[in-house]
C-alpha positions in Angstrom: 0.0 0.0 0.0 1.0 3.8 -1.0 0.3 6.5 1.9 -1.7 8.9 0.2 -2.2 11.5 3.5 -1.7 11.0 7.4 -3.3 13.2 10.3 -3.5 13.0 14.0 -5.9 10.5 13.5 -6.4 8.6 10.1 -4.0 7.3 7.5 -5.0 7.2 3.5 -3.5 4.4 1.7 -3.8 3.5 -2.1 -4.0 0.3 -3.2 -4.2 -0.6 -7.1 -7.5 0.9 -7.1 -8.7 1.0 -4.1 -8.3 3.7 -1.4 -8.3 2.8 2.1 -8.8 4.6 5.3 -7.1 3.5 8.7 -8.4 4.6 12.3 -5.2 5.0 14.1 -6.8 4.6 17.6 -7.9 0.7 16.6 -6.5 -0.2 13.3 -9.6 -0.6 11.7 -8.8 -0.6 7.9 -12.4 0.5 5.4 -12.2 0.5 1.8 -13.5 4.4 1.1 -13.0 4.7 -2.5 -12.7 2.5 -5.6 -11.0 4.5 -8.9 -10.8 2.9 -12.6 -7.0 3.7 -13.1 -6.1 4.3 -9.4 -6.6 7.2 -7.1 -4.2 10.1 -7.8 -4.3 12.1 -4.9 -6.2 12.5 -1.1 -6.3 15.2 1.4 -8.3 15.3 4.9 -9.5 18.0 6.4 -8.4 20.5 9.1 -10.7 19.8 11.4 -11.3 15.9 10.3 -14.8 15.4 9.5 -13.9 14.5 6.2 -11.8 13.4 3.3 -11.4 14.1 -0.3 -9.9 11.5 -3.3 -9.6 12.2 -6.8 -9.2 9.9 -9.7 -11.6 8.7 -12.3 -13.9 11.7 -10.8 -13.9 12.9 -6.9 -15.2 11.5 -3.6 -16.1 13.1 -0.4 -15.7 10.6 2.5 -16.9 11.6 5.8 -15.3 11.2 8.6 -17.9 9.4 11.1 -19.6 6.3 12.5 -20.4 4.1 11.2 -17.7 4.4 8.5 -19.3 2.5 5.9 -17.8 0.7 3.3 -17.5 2.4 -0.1 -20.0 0.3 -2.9 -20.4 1.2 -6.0 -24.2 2.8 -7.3 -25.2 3.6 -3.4 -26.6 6.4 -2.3 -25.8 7.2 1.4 -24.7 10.0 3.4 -21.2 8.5 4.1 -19.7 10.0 0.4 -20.9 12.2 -2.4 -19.1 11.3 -5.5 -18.6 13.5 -8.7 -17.4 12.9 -12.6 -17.6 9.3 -11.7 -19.3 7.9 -15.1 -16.9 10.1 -17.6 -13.4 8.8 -19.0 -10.1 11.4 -18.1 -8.5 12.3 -21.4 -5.2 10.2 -20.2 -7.5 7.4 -20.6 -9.5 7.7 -24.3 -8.3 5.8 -26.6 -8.4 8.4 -29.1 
């Protein structure tokens, strides 16, 4: 796994696709993201209610129980995701 971002209390990793959030008070390890082409960057904020990742399109994690694991074509109040159904230029084939 590739650290992405640390703060007091969470680690970001990458891994292939995935992105993966760690709880540094218990170790718990939740898949948060899943990006076509890998993740390319992650930031948390200030104040740590939430995290931002950006690949293949953008996802807003937040920070909070019961940190649920990120599925595909769910609607929740855990992430808001953006650009997720459109191809980055890097990856047309034209």
């Amino acid at each position: 796994m590739n650290k992405l971002t640390e703060t007091q209390h969470y680690i970001i990793y990458k891994e292939y696709e995935s992105v993966i959030l760690e709880i540094k008070k218990n170790h718990r390890r939740i898949q948060i993201g899943d990006f076509y082409g890998d993740a390319w960057m992650a930031a948390i904020s200030e104040d740590e209610t939430f995290c931002a990742m950006c690949g293949c399109g953008v996802i807003i994690y937040y920070l909070r129980e019961p940190f649920k694991e990120y599925e595909y074509h769910t609607q929740t109040e855990q992430w808001k995701e953006w650009g997720r159904n459109k191809i980055h230029p890097s990856q047309s084939p034209l």
